[in-house]
Structure formats: C-alpha cells, structure tokens
N, C-alpha and C positions, 0 to 999 in steps of 0.2 A: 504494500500500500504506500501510497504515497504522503509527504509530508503534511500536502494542499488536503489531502483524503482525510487523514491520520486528524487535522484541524477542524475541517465540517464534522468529522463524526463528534468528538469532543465536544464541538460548541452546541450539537444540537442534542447532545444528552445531558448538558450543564441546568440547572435550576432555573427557571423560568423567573425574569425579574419581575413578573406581575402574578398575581392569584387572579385576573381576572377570568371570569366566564367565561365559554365560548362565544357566545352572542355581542357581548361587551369587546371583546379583543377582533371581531369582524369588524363591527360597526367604528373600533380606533384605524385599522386597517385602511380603512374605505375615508376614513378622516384625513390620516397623513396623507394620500396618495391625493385625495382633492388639494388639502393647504397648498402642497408643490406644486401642484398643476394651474392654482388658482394665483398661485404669486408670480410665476414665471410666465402667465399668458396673458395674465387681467391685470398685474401690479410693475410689469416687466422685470421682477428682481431679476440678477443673478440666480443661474441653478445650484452652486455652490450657497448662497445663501439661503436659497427658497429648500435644497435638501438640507442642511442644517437644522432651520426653521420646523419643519416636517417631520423631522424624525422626534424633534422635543416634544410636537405637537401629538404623532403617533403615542408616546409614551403617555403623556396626559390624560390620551382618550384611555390608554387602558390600564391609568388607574398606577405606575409606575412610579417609583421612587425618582425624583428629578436626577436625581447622584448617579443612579443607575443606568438611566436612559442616556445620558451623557456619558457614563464609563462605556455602555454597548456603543453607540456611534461612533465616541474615540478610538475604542479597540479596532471595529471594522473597516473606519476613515485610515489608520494606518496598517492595518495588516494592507489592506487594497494597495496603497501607496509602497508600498512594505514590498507588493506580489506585482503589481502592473508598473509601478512609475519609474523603477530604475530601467526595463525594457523600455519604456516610449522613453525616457531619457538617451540610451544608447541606440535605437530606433531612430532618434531625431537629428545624433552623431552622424549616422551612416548616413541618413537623407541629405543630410547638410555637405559633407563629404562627397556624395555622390553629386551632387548639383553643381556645386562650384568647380568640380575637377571635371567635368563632361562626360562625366559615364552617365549619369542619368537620362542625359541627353543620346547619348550611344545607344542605352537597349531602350527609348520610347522610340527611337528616331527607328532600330531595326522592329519592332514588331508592328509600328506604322505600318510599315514597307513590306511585311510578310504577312500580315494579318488584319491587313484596309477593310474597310466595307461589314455587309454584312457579320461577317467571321469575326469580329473581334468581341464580341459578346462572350463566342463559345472557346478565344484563342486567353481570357480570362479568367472564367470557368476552369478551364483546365488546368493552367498556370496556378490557380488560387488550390484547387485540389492537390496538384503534387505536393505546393509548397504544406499547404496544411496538414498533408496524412502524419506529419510525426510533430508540427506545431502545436504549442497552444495557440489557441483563437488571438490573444492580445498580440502576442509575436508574431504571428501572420497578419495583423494588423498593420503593426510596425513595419513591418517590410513590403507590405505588398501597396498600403496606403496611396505614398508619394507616388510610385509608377503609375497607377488608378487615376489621379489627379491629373500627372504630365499627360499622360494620353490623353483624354477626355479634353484637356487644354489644349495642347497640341494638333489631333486632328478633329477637333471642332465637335466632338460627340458629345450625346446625355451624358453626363454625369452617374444619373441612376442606370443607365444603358449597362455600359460597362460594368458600374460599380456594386449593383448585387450580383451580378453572377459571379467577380470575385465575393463578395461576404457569405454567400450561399455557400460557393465550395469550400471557405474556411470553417462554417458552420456545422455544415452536415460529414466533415470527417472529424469537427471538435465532439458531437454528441453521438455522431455512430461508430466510429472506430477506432478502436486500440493501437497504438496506446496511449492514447489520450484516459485523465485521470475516472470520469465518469463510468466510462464501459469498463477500464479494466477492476474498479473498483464491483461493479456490478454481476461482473463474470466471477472473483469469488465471490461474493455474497450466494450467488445461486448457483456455484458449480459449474458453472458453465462452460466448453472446452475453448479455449482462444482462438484457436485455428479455425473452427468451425464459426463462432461468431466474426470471424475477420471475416472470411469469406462471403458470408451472407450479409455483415454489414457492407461489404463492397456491391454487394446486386441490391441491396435497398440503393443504397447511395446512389449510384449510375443515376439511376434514374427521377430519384428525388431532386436533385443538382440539377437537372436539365430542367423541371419543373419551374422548380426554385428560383434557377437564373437565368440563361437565356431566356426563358419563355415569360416568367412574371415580368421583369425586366421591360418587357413592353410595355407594359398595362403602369407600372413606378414609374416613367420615364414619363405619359403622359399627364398623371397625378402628379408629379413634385419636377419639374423643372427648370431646373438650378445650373448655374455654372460650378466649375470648381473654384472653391473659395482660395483666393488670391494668399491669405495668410497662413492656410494649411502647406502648400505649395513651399519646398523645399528653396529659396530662390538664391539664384548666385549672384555671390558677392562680385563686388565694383573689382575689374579687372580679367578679361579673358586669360585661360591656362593657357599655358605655351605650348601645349599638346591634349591630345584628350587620352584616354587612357582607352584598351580594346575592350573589346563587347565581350571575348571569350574572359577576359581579367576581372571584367565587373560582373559579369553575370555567376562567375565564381564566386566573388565575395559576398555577394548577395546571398546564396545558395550553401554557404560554411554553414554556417547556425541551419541548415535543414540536414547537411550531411552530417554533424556532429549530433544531432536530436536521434535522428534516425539510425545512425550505432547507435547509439545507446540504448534504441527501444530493442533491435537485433538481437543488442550482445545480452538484453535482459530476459530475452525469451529462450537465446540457443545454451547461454549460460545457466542464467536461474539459479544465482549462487551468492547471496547476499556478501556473504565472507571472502568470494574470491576477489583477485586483486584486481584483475582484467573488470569484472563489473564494476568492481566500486572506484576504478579509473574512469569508466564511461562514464557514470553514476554523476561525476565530477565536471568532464569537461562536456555531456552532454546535455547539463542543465542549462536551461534558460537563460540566467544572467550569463553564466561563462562562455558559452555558444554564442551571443551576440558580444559580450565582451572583445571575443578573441576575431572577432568577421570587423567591428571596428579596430581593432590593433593590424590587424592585416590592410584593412582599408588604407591604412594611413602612408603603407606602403603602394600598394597595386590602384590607388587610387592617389591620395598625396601625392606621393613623390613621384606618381607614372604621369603628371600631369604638370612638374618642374614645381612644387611648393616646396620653401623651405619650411624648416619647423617652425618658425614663427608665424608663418602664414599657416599650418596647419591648428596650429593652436588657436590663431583670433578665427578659423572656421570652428572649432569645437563651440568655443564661445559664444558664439552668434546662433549654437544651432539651440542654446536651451532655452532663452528667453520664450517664446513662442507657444511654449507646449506648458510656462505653470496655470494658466486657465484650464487648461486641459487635464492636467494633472489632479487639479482642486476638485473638478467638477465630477471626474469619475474617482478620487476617494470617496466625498463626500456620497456617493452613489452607492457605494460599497459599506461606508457609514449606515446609511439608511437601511440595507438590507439585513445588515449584522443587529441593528434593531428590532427590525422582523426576527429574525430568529429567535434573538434571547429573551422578547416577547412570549412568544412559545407559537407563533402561529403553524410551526412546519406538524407539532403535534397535534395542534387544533383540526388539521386537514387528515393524518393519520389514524385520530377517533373518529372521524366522521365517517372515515373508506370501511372502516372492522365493517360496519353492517351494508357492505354491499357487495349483491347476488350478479355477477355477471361474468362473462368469459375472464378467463385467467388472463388475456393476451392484452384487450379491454380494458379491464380493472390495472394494469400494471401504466398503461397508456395517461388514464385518468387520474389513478393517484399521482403520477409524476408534472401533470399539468397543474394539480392544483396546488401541490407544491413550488412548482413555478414561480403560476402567479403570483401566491402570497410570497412567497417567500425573496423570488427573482434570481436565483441562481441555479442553475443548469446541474453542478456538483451537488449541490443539497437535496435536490428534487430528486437527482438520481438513486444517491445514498440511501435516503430516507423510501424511498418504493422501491427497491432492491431489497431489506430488511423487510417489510412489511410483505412483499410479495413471497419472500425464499421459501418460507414451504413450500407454497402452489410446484415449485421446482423438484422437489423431491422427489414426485412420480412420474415427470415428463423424460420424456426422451432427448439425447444431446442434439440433436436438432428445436425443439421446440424452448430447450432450457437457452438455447444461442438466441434463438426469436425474441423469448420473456425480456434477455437483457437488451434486446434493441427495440422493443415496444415500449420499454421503460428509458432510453435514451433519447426517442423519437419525439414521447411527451416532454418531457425535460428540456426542451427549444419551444415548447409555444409560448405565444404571445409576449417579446420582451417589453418590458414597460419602464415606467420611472422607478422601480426597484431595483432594475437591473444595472450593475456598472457599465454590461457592453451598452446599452441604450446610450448611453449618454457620451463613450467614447464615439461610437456610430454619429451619435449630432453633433457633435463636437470637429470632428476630424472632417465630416460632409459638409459643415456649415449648413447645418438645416436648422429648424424651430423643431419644438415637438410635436405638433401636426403631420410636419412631414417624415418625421421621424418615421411617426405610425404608420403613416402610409404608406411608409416604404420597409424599412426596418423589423418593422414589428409583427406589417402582413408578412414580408416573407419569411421572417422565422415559423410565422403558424400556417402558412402551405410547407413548409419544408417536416413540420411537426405531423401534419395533419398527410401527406401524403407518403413517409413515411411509417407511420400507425397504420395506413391503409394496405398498404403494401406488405408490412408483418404480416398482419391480419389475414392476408390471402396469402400467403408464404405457408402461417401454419394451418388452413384449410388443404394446402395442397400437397404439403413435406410429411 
C-alpha cells in the first residue's frame, strides 16, 4: 500500500470531529458547498478565500468545535500542498525551461505538422494516455498542461477541443488502472489478480477515452469557448536562445518522470519484495517528486545549456517560473483543505451506513457507493478505499474475472461528478482559466461520462465474462 493509501485509510477511520446526525451533517454539507459557490459567483471573492470561508462555515453547520474544523482544513490545506504543490512547482521549472530555450516550441511546432486538423483531438488523447498509464493525475497535469495550451495557441484550436481528450486520458488511466494508488489499493482489499484487472481495465478504458475525449470534446468546445489563458502559458523570457534544442532531446526530458514512474511500477510487480534493494531503489527514484526533480536537473542541461544559457540565465529562468502558479497553489490546497473537512466531519461514513441497506447487483452497488463517496467527500482515493472495504465480501465468492470487474466498477464510480470539493476541480479552473460554470461544463461532465460509461461497460463485461 501506498503512503497516499496508508493516509486516506487512517484519516477516514480517525474520530469524527462532530457527533452530529446524519440529516444534520447532509444539510452542513449542502451548506458549505452553497457558501463557496455563493461567494465566488454572487460576491466574486477569491476561491482560496470563499474555500476557506466554506469549510468554517461546513463545520458550523455540523455542529463542530471551531478548533477543530480549523485543525481539519489546516491538516488537508497542507498535506495537499505537502502532495501536489512541490510537483506544479517543479512542473512550472520545466515549462519555464522548456519555453525560453525553444523546445517547447520544437514539439508544439512538430505535432502541428504531424497531427493538423481533424486528428489532433485523438493525437492528445493518446499522448495524455501513454503519459498517464504510470502518472499521477496532478503530474500528468504538470507536464502535459503547457503543450495543451501552446497548441490550442498556436494552431488556432478550442481550447476545450484539445484539452479534454488530454484530461480524459489522464483521468481514466488515474481511476482505472494500476498502478495508480486507487485500483491497486482496491485489488487487495478484494483479492483481486493485477494482471487480470490490468487487462480488462485497459478494454474498459479504450473505449471510455474515446467517449470521454474526442467525442465529448465537441459538444465542451461548443459550451465553454475560451482561448488559452495568456498567464497559464509558459512565456519566454526577453531574448531569443542562440539555438533551440532537438525535438528527440526535449521530448526525452519531458518523458524521464514517465520512464522513471513506470520502472518503478515494473520493478514492483516482477519484484514484489519490499526489502529488496533493487525495489526500494525504484521505490526512490520512481516517486513523484524525484522523477520530476531529476527531468528538471537534466532539463537544465539538454535544454539550458542545449540552447547556449549560462547559469545565470538558467537560474533568473527558475525564478521567473514560480511566481505564476502561488494562486494556483493556494486555490487547490485550500481545495484539499475543504475536503479533509468532509472527511473528518464523518460524511465518507454517513454514505457507508446508508449503502449496508441496499439490495442491488454487486457490480451496481460497488459503482454507487463509490459515487456517493465522491461526491461528498471529492476525492477519487477515499471513495475508492472506502467501497472497496465495504464491498470485499461480495468478492469472496466471485470468480477472478468478476472480483477484476468489482475493483473497476468501484474505480469507475470514484470519477463522477468532480465538484468544488474536489482539489482537481479547481487545478482544472485554474490552469484553463475558466469560472466555475464552465468548469462544470466541461470538467465535471466529462468526469461523469467517463464515470458513467465506464460503470456501463463493467456492467456488461460481467453479464458476458
């Protein structure tokens, strides 16, 4: 299990900061999520202030020690910041790097040129897939973001065109496939065999993806059309580079942090040996901060100095790249803040009692609980964990094809609807320069077609397996 794992379970078996009701801790629920939505559309606060505001207000409604609801939103506001903000930090290194030294310009300028017209929808899609099969969601974010951007700028397309069928493909390998932290948590909780659930999470996925992105993509492009916002856009500094650096050079460095993740997920499956050396090597240089740490240290080379900067001019680039992103930063802690409220509120249990009494397919019921965990809750990992534990009996007497299904029925739910609880919602408006409107419009539906038609596709998997 993992660290990220090892932390959700803990916090959602810790003592609930409120005795309130069930009725009582809905109706605070449906409170907070108005206040935020009410301050940031009707009041224009800041979202970093209006979640702040919201999370106090959630506690109020359910009856919470003020001490307390402030300690959960602290803990959540930094663990978030703690787990996402050093990645967009060294995320916004590389973009910055890649911009000013001409690589960035190198691979928007060749997949212009190989992938014009129609095809760049699905030349996205695919790019966002490879990259995310061993990503987390925020590091595929991180990297894939800026190119999203430049293209969309450059050869004159939607924004949303492009830009969900990549968040679609980072999405649906973040909640259907291993080894990302949800599914593999969920494969042991029910026994499930890896190999079996890989494989069949990869035949849901195909086709959810294509759903998902190209094809919604039409329909988000209509609804919400935006440029790309000028301040997201990685932009180069005052002086052309003496050289650009090659397309093979940067597309490498871009692609370290996916080859470093992806050992690591290899070496944890063919190894499988906490204690040996060789894992807990990968263990190391395959995690997240050191994968991108080490794709910026090399950057500085194959981009830097392939591009005639000396270290001083390397360095005022470092500099220039982090101002940019602490709105950014604030607005998906405090995102994270507000969900960590949810939780230690008790709502992930509040949704838990209410599923024990219900009569429906095993495949179903594992789908449902994990959305309404979702919702209340807004995190993808909790929702998983939590209807994983609740569901693992039903698993005991299925077969290793159906016990592979249960954990991707319950992954599937676990992506609907992201809303103002969710941290990615907010890096997604953030990073788009949308409002929250368009957010949902785009964002939010295609998480719950991506939810909703892989549930569908379980569901007829295990009628037919």
């Amino acid at each position: 299990m993992t660290r990220l794992s090892a932390e959700v379970l803990a916090a959602d078996a810790a003592e609930p900061i409120t005795s309130a009701g069930h009725t009582q801790l809905g109706i605070a629920v449906l409170a907070g999520i108005a206040v935020i939505v009410l301050l940031i559309t009707r009041f224009k606060l800041h979202a970093f202030l209006a979640l702040t505001i919201g999370s106090l207000a959630l506690g109020a409604f359910a009856g919470a020690p003020l001490d307390k609801t402030i300690s959960s939103f602290s803990s959540g506001l930094g663990s978030t910041v703690a787990g996402v903000g050093v990645l967009i930090a060294l995320g916004a290194i590389l973009g910055k790097l890649l911009a000013d030294s001409g690589g960035a310009d190198r691979i928007v300028d060749t997949i212009l040129e190989k992938a014009g017209g129609r095809s760049m929808p699905w030349a996205m899609v695919l790019i966002a897939s490879v990259i995310g099969l061993p990503l987390f969601f925020e590091v595929g974010i991180v990297l894939l973001i800026p190119v999203v951007l430049m293209v969309a700028q450059r050869g004159g397309y939607s924004l949303m065109r492009i830009g969900i069928p990549a968040l679609a493909g980072l999405s649906v390998m973040h909640g259907l496939i291993p080894p990302h932290p949800g599914p593999l948590v969920a494969i042991d909780a029910l026994g499930a065999d890896l190999g079996v659930t890989l494989a069949l999470g990869l035949l849901v996925a195909v086709p959810t993806v294509v759903v998902a992105g190209p094809v919604f993509s039409r329909y988000a492009a209509r609804w919400v059309d935006v440029p790309a916002p000028e301040r997201m856009i990685p932009q180069r500094s005052a002086g052309e580079p003496e050289r650009r650096p090659g397309f093979g050079a940067t597309v490498a460095t871009v692609l370290l942090p996916v080859v470093l993740m992806l050992a690591k997920a290899l070496v944890d499956i063919v190894v499988d040996d906490p204690g040996s050396t060789v894992q807990r090597t990968f263990d190391v240089v395959g995690s997240p901060l050191v994968a991108l740490l080490a794709a910026v240290v090399v950057a500085f080379l194959t981009l830097g100095r392939a591009a005639g900067f000396t270290r001083a001019r390397i360095s005022a680039t470092v500099e220039k790249s982090l101002a940019p992103i602490a709105g950014v930063l604030l607005v998906v802690g405090a995102g994270g803040g507000f969900k960590q409220t949810l939780i230690d509120a008790g709502v992930g249990r509040m949704i838990l009692d209410f599923s024990e009494n219900w009569s429906i397919p095993a495949m179903l019921l594992a789908w449902l609980i994990a959305v309404a965990i979702r919702l209340a809750t807004g995190s993808a990992t909790v929702a998983t964990i939590s209807a994983a534990g609740l569901v693992a009996p039903l698993a005991a007497d299925m077969s290793t094809t159906h016990a592979a299904l249960l954990v991707l029925a319950i992954g599937a739910g676990s992506l609907f609807f992201s809303h103002v609880n969710d941290a990615g919602f907010w890096l997604v408006k953030e990073y788009f320069g949308l409002d929250i409107g368009q957010t949902v419009k785009t964002w939010s539906i295609m998480e719950t077609v991506i939810s909703v038609v892989g549930g569908a596709l379980v569901l007829l998997l295990s009628l037919v397996l």
